[in-house]
Every structure is written in C-alpha cells, then in structure tokens.
N, C-alpha and C positions, 0 to 999 in steps of 0.2 A: 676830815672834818665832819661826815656824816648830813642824814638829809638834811634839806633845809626844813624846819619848822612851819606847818602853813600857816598864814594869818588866818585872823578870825574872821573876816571877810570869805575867805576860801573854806573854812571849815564849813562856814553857814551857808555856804553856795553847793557842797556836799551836800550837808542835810536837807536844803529846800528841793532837790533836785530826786535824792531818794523819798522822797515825800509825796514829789508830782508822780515820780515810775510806780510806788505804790497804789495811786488813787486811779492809774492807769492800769493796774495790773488787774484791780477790784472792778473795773468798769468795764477793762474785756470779757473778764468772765460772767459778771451780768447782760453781759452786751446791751449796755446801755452807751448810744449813740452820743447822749451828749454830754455823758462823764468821760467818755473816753476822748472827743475832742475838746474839751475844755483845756489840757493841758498843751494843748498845740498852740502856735504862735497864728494869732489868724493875719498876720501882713503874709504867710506865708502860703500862697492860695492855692499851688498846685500840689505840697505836701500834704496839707489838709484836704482835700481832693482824696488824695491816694488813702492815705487814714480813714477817709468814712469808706473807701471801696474793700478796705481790708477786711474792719470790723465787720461788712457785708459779706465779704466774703468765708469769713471764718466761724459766723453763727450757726452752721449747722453743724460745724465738730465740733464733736463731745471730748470738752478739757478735764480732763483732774487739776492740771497744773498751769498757772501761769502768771510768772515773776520775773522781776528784773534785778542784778545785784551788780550793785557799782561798787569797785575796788581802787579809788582811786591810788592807793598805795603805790600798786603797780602798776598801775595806767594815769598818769597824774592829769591827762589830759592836754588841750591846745587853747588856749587864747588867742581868737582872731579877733580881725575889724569889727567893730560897734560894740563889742564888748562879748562876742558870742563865747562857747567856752563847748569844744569838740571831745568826748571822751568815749571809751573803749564800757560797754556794759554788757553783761551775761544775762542773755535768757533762760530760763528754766520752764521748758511746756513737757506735760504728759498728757496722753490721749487715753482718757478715760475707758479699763479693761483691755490696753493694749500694751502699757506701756509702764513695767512694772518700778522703774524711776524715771526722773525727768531726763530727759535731751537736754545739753546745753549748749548754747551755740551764741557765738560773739555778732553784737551789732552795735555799730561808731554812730554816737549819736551827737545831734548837734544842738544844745539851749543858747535859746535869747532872753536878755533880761525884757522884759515887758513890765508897766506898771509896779515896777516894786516885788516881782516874781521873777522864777525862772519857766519859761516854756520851750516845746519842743520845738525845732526848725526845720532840722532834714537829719535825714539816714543816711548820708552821702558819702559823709567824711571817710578819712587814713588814716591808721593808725603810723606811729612812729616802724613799724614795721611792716606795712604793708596790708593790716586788718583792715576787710571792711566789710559793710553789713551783709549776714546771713540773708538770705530770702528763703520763708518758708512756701509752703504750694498755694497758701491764701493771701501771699504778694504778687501772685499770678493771676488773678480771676475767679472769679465764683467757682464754689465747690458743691460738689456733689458728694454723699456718705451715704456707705454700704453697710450693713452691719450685721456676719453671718454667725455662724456657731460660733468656729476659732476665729473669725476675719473683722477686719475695718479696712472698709478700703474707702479710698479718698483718690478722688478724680476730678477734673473738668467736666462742661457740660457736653464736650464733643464726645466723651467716652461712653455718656450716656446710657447705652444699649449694652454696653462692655461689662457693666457694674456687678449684676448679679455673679456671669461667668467668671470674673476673678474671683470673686467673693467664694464661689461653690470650689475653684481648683483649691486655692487658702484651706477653707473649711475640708476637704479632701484629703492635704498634705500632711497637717497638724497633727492627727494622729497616729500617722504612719509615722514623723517624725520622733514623737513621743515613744512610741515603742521602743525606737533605735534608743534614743538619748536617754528617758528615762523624764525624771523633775529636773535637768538641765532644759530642757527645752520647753519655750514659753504655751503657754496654752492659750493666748489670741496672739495674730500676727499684724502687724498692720500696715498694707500698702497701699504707696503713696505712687500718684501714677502720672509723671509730667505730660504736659503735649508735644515737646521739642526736645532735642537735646540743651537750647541756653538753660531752660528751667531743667531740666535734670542735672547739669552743671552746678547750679548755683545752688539745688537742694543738698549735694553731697557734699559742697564745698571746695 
C-alpha cells in the first residue's frame, strides 16, 4: 500500500517547526539571548533555564556552522499528550579554522503547540530506536577557548591553567604530523577536553 500520505495539518506542522530550528540556528550564531529563547516553550521553566546556560556557555566558540535539518521522512516523529509532537533532528556545527566540514550529530527534540505556534519543550525524548540527544561540551558548563597556531582547544573552567600547555603540545604535533601524512592531515586540530568520563561519554556518543 506504501506511506501513508501526510495531512496538511502535518505538512504545516513540518514547516512551522523548520522555520522555528532556523531562527534558532540564526540566533545561536548571533548569540543573541532573546532570539534564541524565543522559540522555547516558556511553561517549560527548567529547559528554558538550560537554554540560556547553553547559549552562555557556547559564546566564546568560534562557529562557521550551525544548523538544524529535520527529515521527517525517516523520522516521522511521536505524538504525545496535549498535543506535543517528539522528532529525531540533525545538527550540523563547524568550529571555525578547525573543522573543515560540519559534525553531524542527532538530538530528539520535543514541540508544543503554544498560541497558534510550535515551540521547543525538552531534548529528552527516544527515538523509535533508541536515539537520544547528543550533548555537546557547552551542554556541560561554561567554556573556556584556546586558540594556537595548528590548535583550538575547548575546556572547562577547572582546566584553566591547562589551556595554553594543550594548545602548545597540538601546535607542536601538527606539523610533524603533516610531514608524515602529507595534505591528508588537517592543519588546525581541535580539542575538546571533558571534566569526567559522563561528559566524555556523551561527547563521543
């Protein structure tokens, strides 16, 4: 029989919803504080919370890249109670001079309808298999950015003291690497430096 057909209801629940990820995508990288909460659900007081600690936390890295792309095709999503609607979306971030294409990394995100809109709820959700949201290292707490010859390094404030001496081993390695490899090997490196193994866990997925 083949898919079912979406109503236009759900087409326009699609579009209103890549419309909010875009004006959120545009607002992280302005880092502007209250474009980027605008598209959150404000009944939802501790996610919003987390959201302004994020955009704080993530202001000092230098992005090239950062977007959302919902595929509802293959993630058609979940309908729960009060009408919310849980689906499967791809981030694309690149760290500007490190990262010569984007990273892509899944995060189940959850809208509520609000006033005649869709807004965002929580990052909590499961996907039909098992997916759930990535955590980057600025879903962990304020960052700190190193930025050497070859290097970016990206730390906590605990490492503080740490920051240059990565950055100089990095800047050290790069070109001895380059010798061996050749234009295979990237000419900035960029590490990312958890406080624990849960956050080291969850950056690698």
């Amino acid at each position: 029989g083949g898919p079912a057909r979406a109503s236009a209801a759900e087409v326009q629940r699609i579009e209103d919803v890549r419309t909010l990820l875009d004006a959120r995508a545009g607002a992280l990288l302005r880092r502007d504080r209250a474009g980027w909460l605008a598209g959150v659900d404000p009944t939802a007081t501790g996610f919003r919370s987390r959201q302004a600690a994020l955009l704080a936390a993530i202001a000092p890295v230098p992005l090239s890249t950062w977007r959302y792309e919902i595929e509802p095709r293959h993630q058609p999503g979940r309908a729960e109670p009060g009408g919310r609607w849980t689906v499967q979306v791809t981030l694309h971030y690149a760290l500007r001079g490190a990262d010569p294409a984007p990273t892509t990394r899944p995060l189940m995100l959850t809208f509520a309808p609000r006033g005649g809109r869709w807004l965002l709820a929580a990052d909590t959700g499961t996907g039909a298999d098992g997916t759930r949201t990535w955590r980057g290292p600025w879903d962990h707490g304020p960052l700190l950015v190193r930025r050497g010859r070859h290097s970016l390094v990206l730390a906590h404030p605990k490492h503080a003291a740490r920051l240059d001496a990565f950055a100089a081993g990095v800047d050290a390695a790069v070109p001895r690497v380059r010798q061996v490899l050749g234009g295979r090997a990237p000419a900035a490196v960029a590490v990312l430096i958890p406080d624990d193994q849960r956050e080291m866990s969850q950056l690698v997925g």
